[in-house]
C-alpha positions in Angstrom: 36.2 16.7 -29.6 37.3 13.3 -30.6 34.8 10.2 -30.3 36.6 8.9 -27.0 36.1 12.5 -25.2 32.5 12.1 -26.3 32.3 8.7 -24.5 34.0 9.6 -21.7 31.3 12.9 -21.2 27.9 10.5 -21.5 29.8 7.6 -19.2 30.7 10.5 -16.5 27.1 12.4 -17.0 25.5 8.4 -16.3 27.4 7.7 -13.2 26.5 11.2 -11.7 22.8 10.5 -12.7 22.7 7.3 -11.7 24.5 8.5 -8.2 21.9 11.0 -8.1 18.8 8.8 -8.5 20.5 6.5 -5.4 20.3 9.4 -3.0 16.7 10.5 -4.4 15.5 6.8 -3.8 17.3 7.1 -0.7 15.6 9.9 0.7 12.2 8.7 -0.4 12.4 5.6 0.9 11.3 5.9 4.2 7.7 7.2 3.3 7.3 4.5 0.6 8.1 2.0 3.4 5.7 4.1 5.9 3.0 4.2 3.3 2.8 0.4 2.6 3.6 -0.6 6.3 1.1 1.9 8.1 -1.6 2.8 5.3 -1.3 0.3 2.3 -1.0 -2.9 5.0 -4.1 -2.4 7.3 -6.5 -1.0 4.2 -5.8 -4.6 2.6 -6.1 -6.5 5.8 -9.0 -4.5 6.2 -10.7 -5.4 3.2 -9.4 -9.1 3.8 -11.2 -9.4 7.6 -14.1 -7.9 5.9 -15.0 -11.3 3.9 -14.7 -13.1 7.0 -16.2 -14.2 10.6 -13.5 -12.9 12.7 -13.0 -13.6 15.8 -9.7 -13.1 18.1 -10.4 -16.1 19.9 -11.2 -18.2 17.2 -9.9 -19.1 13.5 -11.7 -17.0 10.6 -14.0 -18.3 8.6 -14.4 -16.8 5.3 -18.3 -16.0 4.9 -18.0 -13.7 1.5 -20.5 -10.7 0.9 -22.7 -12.1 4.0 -21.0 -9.2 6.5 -21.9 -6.6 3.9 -25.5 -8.4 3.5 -26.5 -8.1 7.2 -24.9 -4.4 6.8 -27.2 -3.8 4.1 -30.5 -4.9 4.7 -30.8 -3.4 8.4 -30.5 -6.7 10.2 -27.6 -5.0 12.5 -28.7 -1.6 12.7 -26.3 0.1 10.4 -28.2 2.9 9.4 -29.3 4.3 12.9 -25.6 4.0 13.7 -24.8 6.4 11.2 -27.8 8.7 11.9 -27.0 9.2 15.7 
């Protein structure tokens, strides 16, 4: 097989890799999109709303660790919640 032949096989074995790889990310596409949109998304805004004095009628305030302070030491009842 002569050097050209050889480069021709590896070019043609790329593209129908490369081809391949399109339609695999293709497929998979639509649960990578799901899983950052409906699970990634409203675990980081979560987390985010949880440093803060939210409010829907009012602007948030960003209070730090104080949510998970009041959790913590009982002020709020968070320990009988979990009991019952």
């Amino acid at each position: 097989m002569s050097q050209t032949q050889q480069i021709n096989v590896v070019k043609n074995k790329r593209h129908k890799l490369s081809r391949e790889h399109f339609f695999g990310y293709a497929m998979a596409a639509p649960a990578i999109l799901g899983f950052f949109i409906f699970t990634l998304g409203p675990i980081l805004a979560s987390l985010f709303l949880s440093f803060t004095d939210y409010s829907v009628t009012n602007v948030y305030k960003i209070i730090g660790f104080e949510n998970y302070r009041k959790m913590f030491s009982g002020e709020d009842n968070f320990f009988i919640s979990l009991y019952w």
